[in-house]
Structure formats: C-alpha cells, structure tokens
KEVEXZA-47333 format. One record per residue (C-alpha): x, y, z. Coordinates in nm, 3 decimals. Example, Ala and Ser with C-alpha at 12.3 -4.5 7.8 and 13.67 -1.06 7.14 Angstrom:
1.230 -0.450 0.780 $
1.367 -0.106 0.714 $
***
This chain:
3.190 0.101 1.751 $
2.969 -0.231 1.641 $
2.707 -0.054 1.380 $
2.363 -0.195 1.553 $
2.021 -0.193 1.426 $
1.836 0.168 1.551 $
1.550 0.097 1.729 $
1.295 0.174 1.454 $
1.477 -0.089 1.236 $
1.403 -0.336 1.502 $
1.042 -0.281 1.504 $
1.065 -0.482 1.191 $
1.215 -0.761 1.286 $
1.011 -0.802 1.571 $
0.688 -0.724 1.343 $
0.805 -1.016 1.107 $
0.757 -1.314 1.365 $
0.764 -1.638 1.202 $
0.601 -1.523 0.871 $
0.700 -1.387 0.544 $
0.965 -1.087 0.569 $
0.861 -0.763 0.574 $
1.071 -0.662 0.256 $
1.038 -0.305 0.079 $
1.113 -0.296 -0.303 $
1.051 -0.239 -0.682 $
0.846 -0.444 -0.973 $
1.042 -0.322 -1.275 $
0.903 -0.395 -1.579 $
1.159 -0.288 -1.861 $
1.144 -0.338 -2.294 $
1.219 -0.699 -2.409 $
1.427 -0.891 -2.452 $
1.538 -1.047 -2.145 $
1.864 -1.037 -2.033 $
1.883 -1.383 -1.855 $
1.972 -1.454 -1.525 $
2.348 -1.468 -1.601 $
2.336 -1.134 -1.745 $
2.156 -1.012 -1.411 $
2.407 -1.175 -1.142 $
2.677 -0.992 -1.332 $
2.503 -0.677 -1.351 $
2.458 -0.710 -0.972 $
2.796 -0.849 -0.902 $
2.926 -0.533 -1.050 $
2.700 -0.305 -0.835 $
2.662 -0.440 -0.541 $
3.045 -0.282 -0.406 $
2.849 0.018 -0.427 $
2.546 -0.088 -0.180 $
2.788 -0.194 0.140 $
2.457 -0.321 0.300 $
2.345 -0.538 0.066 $
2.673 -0.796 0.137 $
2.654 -0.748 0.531 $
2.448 -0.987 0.771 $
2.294 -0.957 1.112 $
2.573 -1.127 1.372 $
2.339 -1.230 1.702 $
2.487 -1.003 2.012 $
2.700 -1.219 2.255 $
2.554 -0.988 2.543 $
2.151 -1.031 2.565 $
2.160 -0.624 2.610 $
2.281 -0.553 2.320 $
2.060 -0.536 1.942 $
2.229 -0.754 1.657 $
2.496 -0.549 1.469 $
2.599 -0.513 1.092 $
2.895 -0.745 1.000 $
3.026 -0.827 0.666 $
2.872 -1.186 0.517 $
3.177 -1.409 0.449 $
3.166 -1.570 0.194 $
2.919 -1.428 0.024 $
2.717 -1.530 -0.323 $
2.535 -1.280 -0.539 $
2.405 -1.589 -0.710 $
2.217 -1.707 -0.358 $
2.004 -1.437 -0.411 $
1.913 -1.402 -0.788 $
1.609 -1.603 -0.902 $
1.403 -1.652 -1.225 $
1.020 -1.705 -1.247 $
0.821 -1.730 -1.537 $
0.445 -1.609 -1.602 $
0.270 -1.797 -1.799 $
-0.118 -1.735 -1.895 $
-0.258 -2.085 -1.864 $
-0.166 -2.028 -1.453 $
-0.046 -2.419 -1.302 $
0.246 -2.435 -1.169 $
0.328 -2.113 -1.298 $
0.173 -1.759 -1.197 $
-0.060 -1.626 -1.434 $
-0.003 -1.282 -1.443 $
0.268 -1.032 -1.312 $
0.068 -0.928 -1.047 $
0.045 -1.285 -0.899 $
0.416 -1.380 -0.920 $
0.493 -1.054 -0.717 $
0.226 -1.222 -0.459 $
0.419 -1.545 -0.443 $
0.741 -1.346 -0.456 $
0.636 -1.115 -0.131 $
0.522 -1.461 0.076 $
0.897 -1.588 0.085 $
1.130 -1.553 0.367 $
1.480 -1.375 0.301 $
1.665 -1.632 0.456 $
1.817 -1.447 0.816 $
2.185 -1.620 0.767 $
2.235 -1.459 0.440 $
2.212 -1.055 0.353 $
1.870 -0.923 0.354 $
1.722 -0.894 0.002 $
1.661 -1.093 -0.305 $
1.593 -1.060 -0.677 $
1.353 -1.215 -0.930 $
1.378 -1.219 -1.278 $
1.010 -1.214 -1.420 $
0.984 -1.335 -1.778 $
0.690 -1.399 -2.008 $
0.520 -1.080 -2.022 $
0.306 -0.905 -2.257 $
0.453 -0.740 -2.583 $
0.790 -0.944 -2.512 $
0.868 -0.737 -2.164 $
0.984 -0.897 -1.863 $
1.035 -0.775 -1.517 $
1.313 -0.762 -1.226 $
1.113 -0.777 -0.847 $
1.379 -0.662 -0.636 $
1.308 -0.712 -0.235 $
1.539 -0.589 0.048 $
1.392 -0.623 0.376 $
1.289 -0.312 0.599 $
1.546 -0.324 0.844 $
1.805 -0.216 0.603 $
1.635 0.064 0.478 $
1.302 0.293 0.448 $
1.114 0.334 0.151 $
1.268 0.662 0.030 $
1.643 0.580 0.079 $
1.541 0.280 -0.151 $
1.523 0.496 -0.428 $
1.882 0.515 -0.343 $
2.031 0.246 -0.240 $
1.813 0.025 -0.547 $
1.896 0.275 -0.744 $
2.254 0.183 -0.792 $
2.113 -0.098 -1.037 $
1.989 0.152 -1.279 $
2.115 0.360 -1.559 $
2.033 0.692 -1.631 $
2.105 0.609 -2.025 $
2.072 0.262 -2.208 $
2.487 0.236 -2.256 $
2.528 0.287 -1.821 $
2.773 0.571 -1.719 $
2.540 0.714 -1.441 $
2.293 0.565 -1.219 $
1.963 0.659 -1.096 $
2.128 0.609 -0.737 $
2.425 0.877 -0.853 $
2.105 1.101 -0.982 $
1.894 1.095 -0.665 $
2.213 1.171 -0.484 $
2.286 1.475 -0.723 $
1.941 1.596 -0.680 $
1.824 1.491 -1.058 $
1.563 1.231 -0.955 $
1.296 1.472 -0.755 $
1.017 1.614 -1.004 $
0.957 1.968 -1.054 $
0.562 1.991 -0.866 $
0.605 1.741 -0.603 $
0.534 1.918 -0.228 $
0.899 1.764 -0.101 $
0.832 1.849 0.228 $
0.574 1.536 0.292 $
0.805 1.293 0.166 $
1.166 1.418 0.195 $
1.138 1.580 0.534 $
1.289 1.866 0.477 $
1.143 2.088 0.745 $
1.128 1.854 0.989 $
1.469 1.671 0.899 $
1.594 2.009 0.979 $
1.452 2.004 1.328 $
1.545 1.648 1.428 $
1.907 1.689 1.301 $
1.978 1.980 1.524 $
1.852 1.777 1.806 $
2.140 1.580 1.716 $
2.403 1.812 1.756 $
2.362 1.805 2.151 $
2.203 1.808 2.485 $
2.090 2.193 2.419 $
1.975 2.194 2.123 $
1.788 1.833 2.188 $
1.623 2.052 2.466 $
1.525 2.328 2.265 $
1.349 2.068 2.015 $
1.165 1.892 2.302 $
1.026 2.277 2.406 $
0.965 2.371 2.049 $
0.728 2.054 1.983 $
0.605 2.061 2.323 $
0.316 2.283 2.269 $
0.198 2.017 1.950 $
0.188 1.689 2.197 $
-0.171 1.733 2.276 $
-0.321 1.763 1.926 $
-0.103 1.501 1.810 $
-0.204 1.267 2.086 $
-0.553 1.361 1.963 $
-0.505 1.269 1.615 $
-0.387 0.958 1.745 $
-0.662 0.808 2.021 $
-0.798 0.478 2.005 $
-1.016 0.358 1.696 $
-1.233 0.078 1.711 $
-1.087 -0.240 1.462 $
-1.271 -0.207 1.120 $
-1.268 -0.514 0.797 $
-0.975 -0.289 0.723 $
-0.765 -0.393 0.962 $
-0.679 -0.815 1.135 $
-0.415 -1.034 1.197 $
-0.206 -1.043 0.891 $
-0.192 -1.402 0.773 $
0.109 -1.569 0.544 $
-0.054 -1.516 0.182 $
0.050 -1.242 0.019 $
-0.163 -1.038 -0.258 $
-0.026 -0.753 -0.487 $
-0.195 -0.578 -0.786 $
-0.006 -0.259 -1.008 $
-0.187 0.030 -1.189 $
-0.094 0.361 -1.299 $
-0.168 0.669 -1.304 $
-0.058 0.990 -1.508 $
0.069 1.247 -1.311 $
-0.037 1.525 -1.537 $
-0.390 1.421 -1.450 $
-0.296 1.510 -1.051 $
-0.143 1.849 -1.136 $
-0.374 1.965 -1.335 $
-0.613 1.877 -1.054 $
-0.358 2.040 -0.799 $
-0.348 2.375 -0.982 $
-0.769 2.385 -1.045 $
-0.812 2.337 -0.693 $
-0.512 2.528 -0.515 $
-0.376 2.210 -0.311 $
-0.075 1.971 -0.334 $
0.002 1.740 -0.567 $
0.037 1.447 -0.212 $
-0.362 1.588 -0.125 $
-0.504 1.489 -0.476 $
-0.245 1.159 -0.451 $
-0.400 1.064 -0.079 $
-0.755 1.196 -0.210 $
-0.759 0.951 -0.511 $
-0.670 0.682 -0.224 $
-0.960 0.791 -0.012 $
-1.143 0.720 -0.366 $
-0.999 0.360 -0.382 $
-1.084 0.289 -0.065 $
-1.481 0.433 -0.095 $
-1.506 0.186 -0.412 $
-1.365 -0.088 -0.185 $
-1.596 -0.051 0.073 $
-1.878 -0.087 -0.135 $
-1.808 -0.359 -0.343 $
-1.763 -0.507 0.009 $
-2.110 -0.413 0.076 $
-2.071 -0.223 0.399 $
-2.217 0.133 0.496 $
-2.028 0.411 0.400 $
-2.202 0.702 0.554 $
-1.954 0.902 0.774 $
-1.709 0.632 0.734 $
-1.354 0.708 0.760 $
-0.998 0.542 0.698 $
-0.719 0.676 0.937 $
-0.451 0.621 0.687 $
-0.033 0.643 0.836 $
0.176 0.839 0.547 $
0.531 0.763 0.658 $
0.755 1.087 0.609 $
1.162 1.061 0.569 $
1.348 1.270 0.872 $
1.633 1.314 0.628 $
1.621 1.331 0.231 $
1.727 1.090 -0.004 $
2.029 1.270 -0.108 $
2.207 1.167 0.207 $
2.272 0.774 0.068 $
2.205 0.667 0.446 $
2.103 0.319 0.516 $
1.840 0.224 0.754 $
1.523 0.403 0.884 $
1.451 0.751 0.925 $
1.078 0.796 0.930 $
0.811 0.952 1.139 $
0.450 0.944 1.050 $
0.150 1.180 0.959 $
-0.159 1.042 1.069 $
-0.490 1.122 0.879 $
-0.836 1.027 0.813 $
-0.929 0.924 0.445 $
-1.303 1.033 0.423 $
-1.444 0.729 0.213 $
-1.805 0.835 0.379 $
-1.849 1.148 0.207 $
-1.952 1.107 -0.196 $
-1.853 1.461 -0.340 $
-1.504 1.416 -0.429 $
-1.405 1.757 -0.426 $
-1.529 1.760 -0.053 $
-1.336 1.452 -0.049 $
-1.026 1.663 -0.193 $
-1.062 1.964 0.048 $
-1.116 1.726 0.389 $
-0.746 1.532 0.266 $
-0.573 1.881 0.241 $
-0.727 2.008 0.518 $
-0.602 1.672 0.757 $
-0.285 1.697 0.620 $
-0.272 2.057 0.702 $
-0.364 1.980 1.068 $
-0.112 1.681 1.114 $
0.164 1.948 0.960 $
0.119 2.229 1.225 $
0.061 1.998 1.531 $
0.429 1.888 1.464 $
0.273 1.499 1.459 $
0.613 1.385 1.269 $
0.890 1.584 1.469 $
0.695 1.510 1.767 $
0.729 1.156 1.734 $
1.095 1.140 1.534 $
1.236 1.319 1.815 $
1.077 1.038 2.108 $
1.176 0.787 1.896 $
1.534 0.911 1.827 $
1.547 0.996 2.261 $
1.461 0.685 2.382 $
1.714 0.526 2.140 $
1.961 0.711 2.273 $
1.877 0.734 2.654 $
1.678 0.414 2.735 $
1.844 0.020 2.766 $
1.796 -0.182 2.466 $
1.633 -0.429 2.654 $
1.304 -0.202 2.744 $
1.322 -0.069 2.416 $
1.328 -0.419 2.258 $
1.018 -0.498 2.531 $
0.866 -0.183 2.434 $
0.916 -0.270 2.035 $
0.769 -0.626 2.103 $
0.462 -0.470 2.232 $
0.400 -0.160 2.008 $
0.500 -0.363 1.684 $
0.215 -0.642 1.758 $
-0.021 -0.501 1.871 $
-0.078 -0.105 1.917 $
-0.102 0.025 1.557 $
-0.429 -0.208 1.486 $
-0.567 0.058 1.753 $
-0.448 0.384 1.546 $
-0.465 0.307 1.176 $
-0.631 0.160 0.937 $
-0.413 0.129 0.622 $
-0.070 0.266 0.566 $
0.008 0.477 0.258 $
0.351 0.608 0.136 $
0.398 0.842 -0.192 $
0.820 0.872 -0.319 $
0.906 1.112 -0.583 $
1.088 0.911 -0.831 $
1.311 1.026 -1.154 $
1.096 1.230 -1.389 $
1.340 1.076 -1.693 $
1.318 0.715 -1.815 $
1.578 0.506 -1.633 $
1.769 0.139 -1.768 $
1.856 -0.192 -1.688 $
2.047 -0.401 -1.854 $
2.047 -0.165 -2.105 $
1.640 -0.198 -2.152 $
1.436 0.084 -2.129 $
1.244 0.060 -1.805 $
0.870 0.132 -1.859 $
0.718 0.099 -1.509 $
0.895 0.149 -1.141 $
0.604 0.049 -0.930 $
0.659 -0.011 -0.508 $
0.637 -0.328 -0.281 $
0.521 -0.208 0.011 $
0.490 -0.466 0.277 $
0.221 -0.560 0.516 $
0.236 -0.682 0.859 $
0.120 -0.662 1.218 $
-0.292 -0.597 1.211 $
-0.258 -0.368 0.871 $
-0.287 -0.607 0.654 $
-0.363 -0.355 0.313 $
-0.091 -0.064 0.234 $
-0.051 0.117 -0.060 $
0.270 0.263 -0.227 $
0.334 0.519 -0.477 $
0.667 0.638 -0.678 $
0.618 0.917 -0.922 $
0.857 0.750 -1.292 $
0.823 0.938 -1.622 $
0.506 1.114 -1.641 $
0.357 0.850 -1.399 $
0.265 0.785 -1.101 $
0.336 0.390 -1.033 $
0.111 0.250 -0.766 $
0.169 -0.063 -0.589 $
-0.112 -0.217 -0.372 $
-0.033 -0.498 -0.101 $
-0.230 -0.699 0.115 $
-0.250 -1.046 0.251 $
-0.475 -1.329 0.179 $
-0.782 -1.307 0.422 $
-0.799 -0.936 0.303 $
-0.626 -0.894 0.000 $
-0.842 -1.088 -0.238 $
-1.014 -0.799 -0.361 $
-0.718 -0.514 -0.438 $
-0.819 -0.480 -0.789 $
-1.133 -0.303 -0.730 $
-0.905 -0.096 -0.456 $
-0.631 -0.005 -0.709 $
-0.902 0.021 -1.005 $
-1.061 0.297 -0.728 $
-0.752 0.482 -0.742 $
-0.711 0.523 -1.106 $
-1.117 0.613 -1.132 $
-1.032 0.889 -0.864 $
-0.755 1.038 -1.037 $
-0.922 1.048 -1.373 $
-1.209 1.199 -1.203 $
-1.038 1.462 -1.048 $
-0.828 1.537 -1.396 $
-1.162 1.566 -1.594 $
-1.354 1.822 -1.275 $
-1.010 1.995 -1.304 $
-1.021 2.100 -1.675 $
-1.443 2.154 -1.671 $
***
C-alpha cells in the first residue's frame, strides 16, 4: 500500500500556498571551530540511511482522489541540500547577526522536486562558534518527533557512538520535572491508539469524549481578529533567548503548578511587554494561545504528524504575575478535563479514515486558510529536550533552540526545547508583524526571572 500524506500533514501543504515553506527545525549553535561544509555533507551522508524520510519525495497521484504518496528520490544529492552562510557584523550582503540569517534562512522555499528539508552552515559567530540551521518541512514530521528524527545528526559524546535520536528513543532525552503528559501525550496517546485497534473500541472513544464536546466547542468560539493575528506575508523574522530552567522549577515547586504553567505563564509575560511597547490597552486583554500536544511519544521514531491541540487564553491584561501564573494553570487545567485534545485527535484521525480525500482536501483548503485566524491568536509549543550536552561534528553543542514556522493568519509562534539546564526559546514571525520579537522574547526571559526571584522570596 502507497504510504500517503495523513490528512493533518496535508494541512501544511495547503497552508504553504505560494510562499515560503512551512519548515520545523533547530538553530544549533555548537564550540568553534567550524567543521566546513565538506565535513557536514559527510556527516549527513553518513546519517541520513538512518532518517528514510529525509531521501523520499512527494510523487503527484495519477488519480485526482488520491493525496501525493512517499516515494524514494532517485537520484538523490545530500550536497543539493547543504548550504553555508556567513554572519558578518558590518550587515551588507551578509546577515548581521545569527538571528537575522535564521530570518533569511526561514523565507526560502524547500524546493517540492527534491526531499523536504535543508541545512545551513552558519559561520562567523561570537567567541569563534558557528551554527548548523537545520529545516525539514512540516509535512514530514511534528515538532516532537523532530527531536527524533534530527536527532540522528547528534552525538551523545564528542567521539559519536550514540545519538541523541538513539537516546530519545531509549528514553534518555526526557528531563526529570517536565509534566510529560502536555507534550508527549501520554494519556491521551493512550486513548487515541485504542481507537485504533477497531470499530469497538473507536466507538467506545467517541462515547468516552462525548460528554467533553460542548466545553471544548466553548473554549473554541469565535474571537474577534486582534494586531496579533493577519495575513502572513513572505518576510520572515526570528530572534533566540534563553532561559534557565532551574529558574522555572524553582518557581513550579514555590507555587505548586507545572513546570509547562510557569513556561506558558512567562509567555503570557512576553506577550503583556509586547503589547505595550505596541502601545495598545491591556486591561482585560487576552491571547488565546494553541499549545500543540503529540498523540504518541517521541520514543515511537514515527514520521509525520500526530498532534492535537490545547487551546488557552494567555492573560496579558492582568499585571500581578502570580495571578498571571494561577489563571495559565488553571486554563490548562480546564482544556485537560474537557478532553479538548482527544476530542479533536480522534475527529481528525475518523474523518481520515472514513471520509474521501477529496472533501477532506476541500475541507483542509478551507480550515488551513482561513478558520484558525477566528480561534487563536499565537501558537506556542514547549519539547522536552536531552538534559545532557549533545555533539556535532564532534563540537560541543551549546544551544538547541526551535524554528517554529508561521503561516495562515498567525503570523507570531513561539517554540521551546528544554537542552542542558536550559530552556532554548525560539520566536518566529513574519515581516508586517515580526519586526518587534525582541521585546517579545526579551518579555519572556523578564517573566521567568521574575517568577525565579518571587519563588525564592
């Protein structure tokens, strides 16, 4: 049987349109010196056997009906996709800073004849450092199974022997503290796995979750379209911080919530400080915020998408940020037990199954474009990452911080991968709304800090 795209993958495609691709990855910024571009193709002509997605291509469907399927790209070039760009302070031709080349780097197209992703070697960093930006576009796979499937290109220890994508699959690469259930899906993986055993059980899912629909259709009614939100143009904008993860749990244990509530709270933080260096009124403003949440865990090395969503409002309008902290845990609380995520994972995995790819494909076209500008705001996704330092190219990698794409009418997301004592945040957006992401990701790091030093008195 032809392996096709599912029909979550395709709301990718379909989001893309003409513009850049809507590409998921990593800005790796490892110890000097650089390997050179060389060294990197052979590094990722040696790996790449191991990531069977990463040398296939999307082969058209000779019957309309039918979604494009999976076929291995023949012949096929790891040097096509490897490419070198250098920062350089004075700006010109050349990006000034890291943050800016990973801009430029997010506004290119991955070519649709060749496999989906791309690499960039980054050079010309501070204190001799360079970076690898490594892209693979969203219909191959969601943000947590990246940790995977990328994670075949790093080492656990500067001479190789295992990598971070053999660790994540072991179980290694999940840190002690981190509430797995909002990312990894345990729970609710659980649920929409045995609907995939059979009719019955599918059945007893659908009655299980069927008490939930109406306060998740609640959480999900209409919004009216806020600065937040607008047709997301071609210009892409990305700025990095970081923030230390002890700060969160110590914050987490002073104020009995999770360590995701103080990560979405110190979000809702960015966002205030945002707002008002936009200059707009703040009182009883919120942010309904999307945090994707993985219907199977990373450890099962899948390709593709298997997300649902919890949908919750960031309260940017209220200025006590422990009031701040206790509305987050409290939302997330509420999406939780109204089964929002199973409740739409197991539609979404139905209709795949029971309804013609041609009205899902309609269906896609319409929902993609258009009908999330009416639900959410921003989109925000938190991955627990390796808790150890990790390698490439035998350099110590310092920083593993997320490209998370924008697209549609969301034209701001923000992604987070807990690396080392860290917590790695990546902030997209395009160029009518992007401009200003340093004072968002700034916001972020202010919140956390804030919350570490209410935390310890």
């Amino acid at each position: 049987m032809a392996d096709r795209l599912h029909a979550l993958d395709a709301v990718w495609r379909e989001m893309e349109g003409p513009g850049p691709s809507i590409a998921i990855g990593t800005v790796a910024v490892a110890d000097g010196p650089s390997p050179g571009l060389a060294a990197l193709v052979a590094l990722l002509t040696e790996r790449l056997p191991r990531m069977p997605r990463m040398r296939q291509v999307l082969q058209p469907p000779t019957v309309g009906l039918r979604r494009p399927a999976w076929v291995p790209a023949e012949p096929f070039d790891v040097a096509e996709h490897v490419h070198a760009l250098a920062v350089r302070p004075g700006g010109g031709p050349h990006p000034a800073t890291l943050d800016e080349a990973v801009g430029r780097i997010m506004e290119r197209r991955l070519p649709d004849d060749l496999p989906l992703w791309d690499a960039w070697l980054v050079d010309g960093l501070a204190e001799g450092r360079w970076a690898l930006v490594w892209r693979v576009h969203h219909t191959v796979v969601d943000g947590l199974g990246a940790l995977a499937l990328l994670g075949e290109g790093f080492d656990t220890a500067p001479e190789g022997g295992t990598t971070l994508a053999q660790a994540v699959l072991a179980g290694r690469a999940q840190p002690r503290g981190w509430d797995a259930r909002a990312t990894s899906g345990t729970g609710w993986g659980g649920l929409l796995r045995s609907a995939r055993t059979g009719a019955a059980d599918a059945l007893g899912l659908a009655r299980s979750v069927l008490p939930h629909v109406g306060p998740a259709v609640g959480a999900v009614a209409p919004h009216r379209p806020s600065s937040l939100t607008g047709a997301v143009d071609d210009r892409r904008h990305w700025v990095g911080t970081q923030v230390a993860l002890a700060d969160v749990k110590d914050a987490r244990r002073a104020f009995g919530v999770t360590v995701n509530d103080v990560v979405l709270a110190c979000v809702a933080g960015g966002f205030r400080a945002l707002l008002e260096h936009r200059g707009e009124p703040l009182e009883g403003r919120v942010v309904r915020n999307l945090v994707p949440v993985a219907m199977a865990p990373a450890a099962d090395g899948h390709a593709g998408n298997r997300v649902s969503g919890l949908l919750g409002h960031l309260p940017v309008g209220e200025p006590d940020p422990l009031e701040r902290l206790r509305a987050v845990a409290m939302a997330v609380r509420h999406g939780k037990g109204s089964q929002q995520a199973a409740t739409l994972a197991l539609f979404i995995d139905l209709a795949d199954r029971a309804v013609p790819s041609a009205v899902q494909d309609l269906a896609v076209s319409t929902v993609g474009r258009y009908v999330p500008a009416l639900f959410i705001d921003t989109l925000t996704t938190n991955v627990p990452g390796p808790q150890f330092p990790v390698y490439l190219a035998g350099r110590r990698v310092r920083t593993l911080s997320p490209i998370i794409p924008v697209a549609g009418h969301t034209p701001i997301t923000t992604g987070i991968v807990s690396y080392d004592g860290w917590l790695d945040v990546g902030v997209s957006g395009d160029g009518a709304h992007g401009a200003d992401l340093a004072v968002l990701a700034a916001g972020i790091g202010a919140s956390a800090a804030e919350y570490a030093a209410l935390a310890r008195g």
